[in-house]
N, C-alpha and C positions, 0 to 999 in steps of 0.2 A: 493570571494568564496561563493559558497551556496551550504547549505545542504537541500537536499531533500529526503524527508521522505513519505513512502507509506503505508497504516493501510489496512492490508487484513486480510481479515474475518477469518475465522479457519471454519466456517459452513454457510448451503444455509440456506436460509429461512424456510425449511421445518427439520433443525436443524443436517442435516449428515454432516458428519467431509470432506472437501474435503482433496482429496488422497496428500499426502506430495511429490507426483510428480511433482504437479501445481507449489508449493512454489518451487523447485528446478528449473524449467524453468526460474523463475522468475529470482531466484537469478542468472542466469545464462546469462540472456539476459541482468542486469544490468553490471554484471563484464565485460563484454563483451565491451559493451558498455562504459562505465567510468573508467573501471579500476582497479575495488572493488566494495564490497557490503559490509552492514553489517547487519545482520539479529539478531533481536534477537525474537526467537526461542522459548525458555522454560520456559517462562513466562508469556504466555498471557498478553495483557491490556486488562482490561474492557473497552469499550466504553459504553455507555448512551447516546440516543438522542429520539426526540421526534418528532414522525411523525405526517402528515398532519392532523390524527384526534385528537392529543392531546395526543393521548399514550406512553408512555415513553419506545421504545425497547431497547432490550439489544443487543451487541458485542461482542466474544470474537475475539482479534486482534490479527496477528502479527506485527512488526514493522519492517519494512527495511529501508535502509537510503544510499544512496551516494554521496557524493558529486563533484561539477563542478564548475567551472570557471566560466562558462556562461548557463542560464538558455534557453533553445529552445522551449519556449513555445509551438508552433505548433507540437513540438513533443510529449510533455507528453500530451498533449489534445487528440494525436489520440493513446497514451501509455493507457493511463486512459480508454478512451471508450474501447480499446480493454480488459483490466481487468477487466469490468465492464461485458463483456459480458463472457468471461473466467468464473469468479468469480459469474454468473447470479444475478447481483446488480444493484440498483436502480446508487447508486453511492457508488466508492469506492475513500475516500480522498488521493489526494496526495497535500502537501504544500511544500513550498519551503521557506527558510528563509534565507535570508544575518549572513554571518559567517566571523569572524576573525582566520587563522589558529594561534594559538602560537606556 
């Protein structure tokens, strides 16, 4: 089993909220697809990372996550570019990690 987890932005680069319509797509294309989603919503993450000049940007995130059986690599590579371009991001993380259900 693996859970896979996706960090979307809350704002573009020029710092406007994007519409809570984008994140409903989202979650919609995943349940669709897997099963379920699980978004959490109402408490931002901070991300911190530091770009090519050295400067340390800020993120606030949301987190979604579902999990699969079997990871389709060549899927979430063209999931991820199409977000990217959605979301107008240099890049937005998705990871996937090996899970035991109990």
């Amino acid at each position: 089993m693996h859970l896979i987890q996706l960090f979307l932005p809350l704002r573009d680069n020029d710092g406007q909220a994007f519409p809570k319509a984008m994140y409903d797509e989202v979650r919609a294309d995943l349940a669709e697809r897997f099963g379920g989603v699980t978004a959490f919503v109402r408490s931002p993450a901070l991300g911190l990372w530091e770009d090519d000049d050295g400067d340390v940007q800020r993120d606030d995130v949301v987190l979604l996550e579902v999990m699969t059986d079997h990871v389709d690599h060549g899927w979430w590579a063209a999931y991820r570019k199409r977000l990217e371009q959605r979301f107008r991001q240099d890049e937005v993380l998705v990871r996937a990690t090996r899970v035991e259900r109990l």
